[in-house]
N, C-alpha and C positions, 0 to 999 in steps of 0.2 A: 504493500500500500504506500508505503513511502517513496516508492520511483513514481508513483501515480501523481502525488503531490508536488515532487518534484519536474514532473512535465509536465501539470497546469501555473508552477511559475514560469517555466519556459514560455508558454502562451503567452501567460503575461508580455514577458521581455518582446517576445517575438510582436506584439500586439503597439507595448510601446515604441518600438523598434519602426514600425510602419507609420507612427505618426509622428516620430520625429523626422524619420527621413524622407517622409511622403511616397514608398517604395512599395506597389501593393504586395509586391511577392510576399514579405509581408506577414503580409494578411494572410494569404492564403497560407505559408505556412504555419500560419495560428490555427488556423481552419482544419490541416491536414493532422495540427499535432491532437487537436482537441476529437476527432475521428478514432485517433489512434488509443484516445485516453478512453471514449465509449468504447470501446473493443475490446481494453484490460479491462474495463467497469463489467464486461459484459462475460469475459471470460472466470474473472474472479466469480463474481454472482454464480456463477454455473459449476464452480470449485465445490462451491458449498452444497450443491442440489444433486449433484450427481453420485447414487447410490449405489452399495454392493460392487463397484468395480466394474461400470456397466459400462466395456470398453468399445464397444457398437456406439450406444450414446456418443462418449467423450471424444471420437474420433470423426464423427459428425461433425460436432460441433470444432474441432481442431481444422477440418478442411473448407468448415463456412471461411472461418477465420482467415485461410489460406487467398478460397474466393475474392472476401473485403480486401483483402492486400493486394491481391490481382489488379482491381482494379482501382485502388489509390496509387497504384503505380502509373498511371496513367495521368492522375493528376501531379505527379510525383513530376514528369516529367515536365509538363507543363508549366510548375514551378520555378524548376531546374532555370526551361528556359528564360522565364523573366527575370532570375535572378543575375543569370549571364549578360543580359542589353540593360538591365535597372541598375544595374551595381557599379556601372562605369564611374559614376561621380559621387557616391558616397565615401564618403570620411568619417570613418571610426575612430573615436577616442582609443587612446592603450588600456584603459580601464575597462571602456568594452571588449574588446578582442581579449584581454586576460580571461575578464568572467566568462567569455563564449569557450575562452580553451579549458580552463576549470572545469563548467559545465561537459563538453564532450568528452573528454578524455576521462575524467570518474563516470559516467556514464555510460562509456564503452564496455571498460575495465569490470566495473559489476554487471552488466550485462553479460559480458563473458561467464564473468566467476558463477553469476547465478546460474547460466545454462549447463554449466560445467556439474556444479553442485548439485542439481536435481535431476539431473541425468539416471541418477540411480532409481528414482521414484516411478520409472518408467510410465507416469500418466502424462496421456496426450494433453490437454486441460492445462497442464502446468509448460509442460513444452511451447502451446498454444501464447501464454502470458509471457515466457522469457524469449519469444521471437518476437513480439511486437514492442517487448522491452527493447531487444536490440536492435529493431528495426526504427525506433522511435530517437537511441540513442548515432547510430549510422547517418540520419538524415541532419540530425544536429550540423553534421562536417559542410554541409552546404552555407550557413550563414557563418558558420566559424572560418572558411573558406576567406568568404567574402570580406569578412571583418579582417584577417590577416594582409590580403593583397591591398586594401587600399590603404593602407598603414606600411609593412613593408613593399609595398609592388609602386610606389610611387617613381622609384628611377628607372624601375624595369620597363624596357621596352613594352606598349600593348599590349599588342598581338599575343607576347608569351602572358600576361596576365587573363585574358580572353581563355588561349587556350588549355591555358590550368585551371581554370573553371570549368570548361569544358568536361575535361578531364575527370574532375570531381564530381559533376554530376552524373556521367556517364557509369560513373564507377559506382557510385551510390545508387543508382537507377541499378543497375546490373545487380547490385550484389540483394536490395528489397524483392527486386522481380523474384531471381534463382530462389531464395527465402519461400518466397510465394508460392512456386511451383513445387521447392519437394514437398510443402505442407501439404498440398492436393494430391500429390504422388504419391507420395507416404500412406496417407490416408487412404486411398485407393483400395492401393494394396494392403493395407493391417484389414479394412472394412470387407474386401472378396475372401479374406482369409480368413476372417470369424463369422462372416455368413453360411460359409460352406463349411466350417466349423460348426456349427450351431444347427444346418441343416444334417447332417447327415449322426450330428449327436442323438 
């Protein structure tokens, strides 16, 4: 619960972020993280309701999740790109860009650790919650991206500013998408194999 609280101040930031620098990406990335926080709200809730180890249920509900991500990735990149043509003339304080590094990089790090840690628990449900943890903490690198080049990218040439944004998002789009897909993949197969588990039980 507490990385949950901690990505509705992110909203916050991201939210005041757009009206100081009039930059709707923005927005929308407030919009996308606040998606992201009903999807923990909604996977937690479903922690608590799903009974006897009702792995049919849990893995359902693990590849809706998979779906939702599908296709926030979609907005994901759309993002991306306002962020790459909006970004050109904003000027970050150092105190911004610290707090953005602060914020992603402890959020990476337990996002890891937690996936790493529950791994043994083998429910889909929990796996469900520590992938949109990490997925929530991954897309962070986009405004911390931003916040670094126009602070150091000031003598750098454009172009290579331009396309290390690029870069970044591409990379962050790829790596939420692939996320996206083995949750549906996964789930596929755990769900043909306890169906035909169950039928022939």
């Amino acid at each position: 619960m507490g990385s949950v609280l901690l990505n509705i101040l992110y909203v916050f930031a991201m939210l005041t972020s757009g009206i100081f620098f009039r930059a709707y990406w923005f927005y929308a990335l407030a919009a996308y993280y606040l998606t992201l926080i009903v999807m923990r709200i909604f996977v937690l809730k479903n922690t608590t309701e799903v009974q006897d180890g009702n792995l049919l249920q849990e893995y359902r509900r693990y590849r809706l999740c998979g779906i939702m991500m599908l296709f926030l990735n979609l907005a994901l990149v759309v993002i991306v790109y306002y962020a790459i043509h909006q970004s050109k003339e904003l000027e970050h304080s150092y105190v911004y860009a610290a707090a953005m590094a602060v914020y992603t990089f402890s959020a990476i790090i337990w996002a890891i650790v937690s996936i790493v840690r529950y791994r043994r628990y083998e429910s889909p449900i929990l796996s469900a919650a520590k992938s949109i943890s990490f997925v929530s903490a991954v897309v962070s690198l986009i405004s911390l991206e931003s916040a670094l080049s126009s602070i150091f990218g000031k003598e750098t040439d454009f172009k290579k500013i331009v396309l290390t944004r690029k870069i970044t998002g591409i990379t962050v789009c790829a790596v939420v998408l692939s996320m996206a897909l083995y949750m549906i993949i996964r789930a596929n197969i755990q769900l043909r194999r306890l169906e035909k588990k169950k039928y022939y039980s």
